[in-house]
N, C-alpha and C positions, 0 to 999 in steps of 0.2 A: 420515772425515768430510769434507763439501763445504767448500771456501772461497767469499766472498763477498765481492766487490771493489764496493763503490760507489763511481760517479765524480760531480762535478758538483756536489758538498754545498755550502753557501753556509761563510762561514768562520762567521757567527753561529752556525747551526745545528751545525758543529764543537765552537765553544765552549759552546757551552750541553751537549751531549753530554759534554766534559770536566769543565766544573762540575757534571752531574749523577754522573758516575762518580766525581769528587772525595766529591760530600755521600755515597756507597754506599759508599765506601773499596775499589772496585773499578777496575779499568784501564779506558779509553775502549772499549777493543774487549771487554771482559766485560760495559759497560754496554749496550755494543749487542746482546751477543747474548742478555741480561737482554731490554733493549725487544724486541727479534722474538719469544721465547720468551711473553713478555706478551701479546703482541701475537695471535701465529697460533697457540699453539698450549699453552693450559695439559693437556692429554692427552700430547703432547709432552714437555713436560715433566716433567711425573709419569712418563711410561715412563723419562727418563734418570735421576729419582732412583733411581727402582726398578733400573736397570741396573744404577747405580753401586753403591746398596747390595747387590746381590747380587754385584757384583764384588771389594767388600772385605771382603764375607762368605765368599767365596771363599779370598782372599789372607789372610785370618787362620786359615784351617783349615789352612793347610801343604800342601795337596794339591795334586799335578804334576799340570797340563791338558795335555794334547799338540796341539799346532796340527791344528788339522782339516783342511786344505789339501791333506795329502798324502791323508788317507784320501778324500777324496770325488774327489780328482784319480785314485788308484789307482782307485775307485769306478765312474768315469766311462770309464777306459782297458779296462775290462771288461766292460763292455756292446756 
């Protein structure tokens, strides 16, 4: 996943970001990426619930996933 550095925020605009992730009972940086998520993209977001739920629907089955990296790299060396 990308990182995202913002530079230049006022300290108000700071603070009011920390009093809001305060009243959410979330971290400054989970508030923020709550507002972007808000913000640009509820389809977005519905794909990563969807992801997530099917990744710990994955992980409560017991079932061994094998990194796909090598097969598509072997995949790729054979063409």
């Amino acid at each position: 996943m990308a990182q995202l550095l913002v530079r230049d925020i006022s300290d108000k605009l700071v603070s009011a970001l920390k009093k809001r992730a305060k009243q959410n009972g979330r971290s400054a940086e989970a508030e923020h990426r709550h507002i972007l998520e808000a913000a640009l993209g509820p389809r977005v977001s519905a794909a990563w619930k969807e992801i997530d739920r099917l990744r710990d629907e994955l992980a409560e089955s017991g079932r061994k996933f094998s990194d796909s990296t090598e097969i598509i790299r072997r995949d790729r060396d054979n063409r």
